[in-house]
C-alpha positions in Angstrom: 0.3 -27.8 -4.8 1.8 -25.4 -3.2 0.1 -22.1 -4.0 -3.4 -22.6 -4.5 -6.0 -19.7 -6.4 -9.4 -21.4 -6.4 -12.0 -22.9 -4.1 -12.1 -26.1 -5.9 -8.4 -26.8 -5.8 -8.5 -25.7 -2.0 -11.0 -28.3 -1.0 -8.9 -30.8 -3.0 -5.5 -30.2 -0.9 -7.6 -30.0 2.3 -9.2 -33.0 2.0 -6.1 -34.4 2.3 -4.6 -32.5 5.6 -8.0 -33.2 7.1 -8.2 -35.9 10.0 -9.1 -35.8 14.0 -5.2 -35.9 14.5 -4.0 -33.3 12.3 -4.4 -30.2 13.2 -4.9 -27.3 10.5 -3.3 -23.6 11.6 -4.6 -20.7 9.7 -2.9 -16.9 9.3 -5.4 -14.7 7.2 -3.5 -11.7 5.7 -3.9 -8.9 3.3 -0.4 -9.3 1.8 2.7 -6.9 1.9 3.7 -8.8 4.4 6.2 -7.5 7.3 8.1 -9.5 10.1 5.4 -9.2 12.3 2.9 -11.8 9.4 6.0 -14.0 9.4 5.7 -13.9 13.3 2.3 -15.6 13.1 3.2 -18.0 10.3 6.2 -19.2 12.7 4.1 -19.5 15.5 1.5 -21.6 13.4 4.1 -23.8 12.3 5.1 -24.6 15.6 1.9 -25.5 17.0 -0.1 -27.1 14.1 0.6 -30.1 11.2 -0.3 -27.9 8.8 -0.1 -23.8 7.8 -2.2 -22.2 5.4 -1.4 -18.6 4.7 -4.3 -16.5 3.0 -3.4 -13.2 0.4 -6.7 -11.4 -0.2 -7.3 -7.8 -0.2 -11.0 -7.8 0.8 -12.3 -4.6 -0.8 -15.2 -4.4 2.1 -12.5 -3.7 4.8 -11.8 -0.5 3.0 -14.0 2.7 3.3 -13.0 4.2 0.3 -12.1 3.0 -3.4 -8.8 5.0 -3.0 -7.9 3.6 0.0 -8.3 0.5 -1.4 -6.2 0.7 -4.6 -3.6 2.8 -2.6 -3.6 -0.5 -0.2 0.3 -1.8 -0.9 0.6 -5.2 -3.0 3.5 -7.4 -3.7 2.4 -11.0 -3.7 6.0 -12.6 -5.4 7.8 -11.1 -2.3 5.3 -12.7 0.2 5.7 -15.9 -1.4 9.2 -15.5 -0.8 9.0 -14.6 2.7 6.8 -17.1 3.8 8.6 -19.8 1.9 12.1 -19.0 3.9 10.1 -20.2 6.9 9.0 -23.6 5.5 8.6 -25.0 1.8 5.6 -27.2 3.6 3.3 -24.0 4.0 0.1 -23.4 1.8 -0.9 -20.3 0.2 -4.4 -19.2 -0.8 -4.3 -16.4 -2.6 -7.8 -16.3 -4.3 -9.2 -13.5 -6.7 -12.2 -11.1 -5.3 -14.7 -12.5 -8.1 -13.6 -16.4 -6.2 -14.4 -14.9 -3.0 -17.8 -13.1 -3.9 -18.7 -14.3 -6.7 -22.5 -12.8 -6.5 -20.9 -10.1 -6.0 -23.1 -9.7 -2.3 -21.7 -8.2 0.8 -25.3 -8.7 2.2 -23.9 -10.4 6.0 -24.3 -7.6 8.6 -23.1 -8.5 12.0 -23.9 -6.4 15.3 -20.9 -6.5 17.7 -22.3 -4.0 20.3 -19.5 -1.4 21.7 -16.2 -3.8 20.2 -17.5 -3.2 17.0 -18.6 1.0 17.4 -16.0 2.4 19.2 -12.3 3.5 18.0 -11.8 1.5 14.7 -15.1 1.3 14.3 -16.0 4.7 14.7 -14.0 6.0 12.3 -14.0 3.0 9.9 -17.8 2.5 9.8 -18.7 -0.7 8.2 -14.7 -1.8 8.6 -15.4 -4.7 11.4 -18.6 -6.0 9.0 -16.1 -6.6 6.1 -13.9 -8.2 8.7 -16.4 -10.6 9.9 -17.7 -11.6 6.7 -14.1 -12.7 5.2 -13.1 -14.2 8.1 -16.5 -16.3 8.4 -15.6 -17.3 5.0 -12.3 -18.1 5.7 -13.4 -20.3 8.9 -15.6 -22.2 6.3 -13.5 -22.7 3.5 -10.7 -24.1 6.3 -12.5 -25.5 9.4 -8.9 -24.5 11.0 -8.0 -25.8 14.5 -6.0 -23.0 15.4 -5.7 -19.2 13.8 -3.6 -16.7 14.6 -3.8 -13.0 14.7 -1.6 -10.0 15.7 -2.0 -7.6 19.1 -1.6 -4.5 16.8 -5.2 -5.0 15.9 -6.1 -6.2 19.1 -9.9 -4.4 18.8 -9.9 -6.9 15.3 -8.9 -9.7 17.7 -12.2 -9.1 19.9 -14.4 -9.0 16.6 -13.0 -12.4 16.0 -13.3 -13.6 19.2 -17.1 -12.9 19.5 -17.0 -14.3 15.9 -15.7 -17.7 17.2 -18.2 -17.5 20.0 -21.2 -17.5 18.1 -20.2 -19.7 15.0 -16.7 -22.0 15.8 -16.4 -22.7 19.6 -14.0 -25.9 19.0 -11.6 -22.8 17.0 -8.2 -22.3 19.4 -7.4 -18.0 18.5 -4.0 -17.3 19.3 -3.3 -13.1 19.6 0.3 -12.6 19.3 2.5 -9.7 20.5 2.9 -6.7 18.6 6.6 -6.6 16.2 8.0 -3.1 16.3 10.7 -1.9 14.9 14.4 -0.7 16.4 12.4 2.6 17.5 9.6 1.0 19.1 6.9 1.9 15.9 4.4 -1.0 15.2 5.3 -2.9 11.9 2.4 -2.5 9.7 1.7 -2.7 6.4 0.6 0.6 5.7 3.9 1.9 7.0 6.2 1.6 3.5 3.4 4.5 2.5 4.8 6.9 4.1 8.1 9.1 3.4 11.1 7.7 5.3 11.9 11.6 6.0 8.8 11.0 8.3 8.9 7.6 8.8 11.8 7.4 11.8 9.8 10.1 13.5 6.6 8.2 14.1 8.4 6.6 17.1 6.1 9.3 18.8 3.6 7.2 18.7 4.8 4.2 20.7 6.6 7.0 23.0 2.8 8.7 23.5 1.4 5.5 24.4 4.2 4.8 27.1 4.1 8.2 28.3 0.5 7.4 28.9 0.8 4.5 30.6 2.9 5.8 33.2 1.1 8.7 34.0 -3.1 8.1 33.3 -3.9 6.9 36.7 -2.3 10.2 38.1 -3.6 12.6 35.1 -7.0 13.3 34.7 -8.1 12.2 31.3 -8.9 15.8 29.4 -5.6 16.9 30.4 -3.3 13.9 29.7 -5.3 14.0 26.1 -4.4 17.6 25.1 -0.4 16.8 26.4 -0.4 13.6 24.2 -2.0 16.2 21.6 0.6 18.1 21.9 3.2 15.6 21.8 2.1 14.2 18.3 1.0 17.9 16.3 3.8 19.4 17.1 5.0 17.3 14.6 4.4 18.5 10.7 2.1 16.3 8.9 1.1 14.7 12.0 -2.4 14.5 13.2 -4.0 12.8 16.2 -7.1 11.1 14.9 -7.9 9.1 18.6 -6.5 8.4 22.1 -8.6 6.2 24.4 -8.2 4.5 27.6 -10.7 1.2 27.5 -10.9 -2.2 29.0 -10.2 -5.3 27.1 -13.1 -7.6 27.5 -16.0 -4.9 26.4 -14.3 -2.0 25.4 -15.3 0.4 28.3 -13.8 3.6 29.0 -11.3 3.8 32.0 -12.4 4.5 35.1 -9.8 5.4 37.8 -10.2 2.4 40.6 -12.0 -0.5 38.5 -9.7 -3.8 38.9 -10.3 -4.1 34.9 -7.4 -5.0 32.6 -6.8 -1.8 30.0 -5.1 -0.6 27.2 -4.5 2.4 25.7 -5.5 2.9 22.3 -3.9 5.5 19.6 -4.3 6.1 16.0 -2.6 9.2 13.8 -2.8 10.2 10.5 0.7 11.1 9.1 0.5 12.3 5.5 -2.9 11.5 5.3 -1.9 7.7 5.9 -3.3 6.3 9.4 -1.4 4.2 11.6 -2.9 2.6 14.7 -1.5 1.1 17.7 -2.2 -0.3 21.5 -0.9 -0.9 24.6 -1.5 -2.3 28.0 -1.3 -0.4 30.6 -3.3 -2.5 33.6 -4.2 -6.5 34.3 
């Protein structure tokens, strides 16, 4: 069974993959998949015995209702694409009643500063509804290994502390950001806006490398308003965030600390916000 829709049937087919010399990768997604899921899946199925890809749309990630039904779906076309890897990869693609079925969200988690700052500032609650799917996920799977993307690299530390507390013998692999011919981080969320707009949100890639080259010479206030600049001088374009912050705790840059950082953007363009990171120091 290939493609598998319940709890039940899950346990079934793992049962089976499960032994001390198999080891179990794991790729949660959201669906609409883009080249830079099928990135992870590859690299799954290059370190483990067996893949399991997840499709849920987990409605407490989302802040609004609207956001969430706007959220782009197309689960025959994911199948597709992560089938043209391997025929040997499982899919768990479970409805929202299998996932919660009391209907509960009750799980609150307190990451400290990775959980309040940037994403979490603006998406209060998001990282909560993170952990608790993923916890469930863990559960359902005990994986070996699971693999995330860079794009979401804040995500990547919620998940981190997550394995700390609960799944220490969990391996998490982050891997690098896919971007397109113009540099622009492949999410998701991108087919929702207009391709008249679409080629021109290279800016933000080009912000964050303008950045990077000049924000230990630039004080911070004025390398902000230039990047500022830089994006609203574009119609329909709106700088939501910039930040400089380390990435172990999230701490803002300070010029002279030997700390690795990254600079962290996201900009609303038709209403529809797009996020992205970089490193700029390790």
């Amino acid at each position: 069974m290939s493609i598998v829709k319940t709890i039940s049937d899950l346990n079934t087919t793992l049962v089976k993959q499960q032994s001390k010399s198999n080891k179990i990768g794991l790729v949660p997604t959201m669906g609409s998949l883009h080249e830079g899921h099928l990135s992870l899946i590859r690299n799954a199925s290059n370190k483990c015995d067996f893949v399991w890809v997840t499709i849920f749309i987990n409605p407490k990630q989302f802040n609004s209702l609207d956001d969430f039904n706007a959220y782009p779906k197309d689960i025959d076309n994911d199948v597709k694409k992560i089938f043209s890897i391997s025929k040997h990869i499982k899919i768990f693609i479970p409805s929202t009643n299998e996932m919660y079925p009391d209907k509960k969200f009750d799980e609150n988690y307190e990451f400290e500063q990775i959980g309040n700052v940037l994403e979490g500032k603006y998406r209060p609650g998001h990282f909560n509804g993170v952990a608790i799917i993923v916890k469930k996920l863990f559960d359902l799977f005990s994986p070996n290994m699971v693999f995330f993307g860079e794009k979401d690299f804040q995500q990547t530390l919620i998940i981190k502390r997550l394995i700390s507390w609960y799944y220490p013998k969990i391996k998490i692999f982050v891997c690098p950001t896919i971007r397109n011919k113009d540099g622009l981080a492949l999410s998701s969320r991108n087919q929702l806006i207009s391709k008249k707009l679409l080629s021109k949100c290279k800016i933000i890639f080009e912000t964050l490398q303008f950045a990077k080259a000049n924000y230990e010479k630039t004080d911070f206030p004025i390398l902000l308003e230039e990047i500022r600049k830089k994006i609203e001088i574009l119609d329909e374009f709106k700088l939501e965030y910039f930040e400089i912050r380390d990435e172990e705790k999230l701490d803002l840059f300070c010029k002279g600390e030997k700390k690795s950082f990254r600079g962290f953007i996201s900009v609303k363009v038709e209403g529809i916000r797009l996020i992205d990171n970089l490193l700029f120091k390790n």
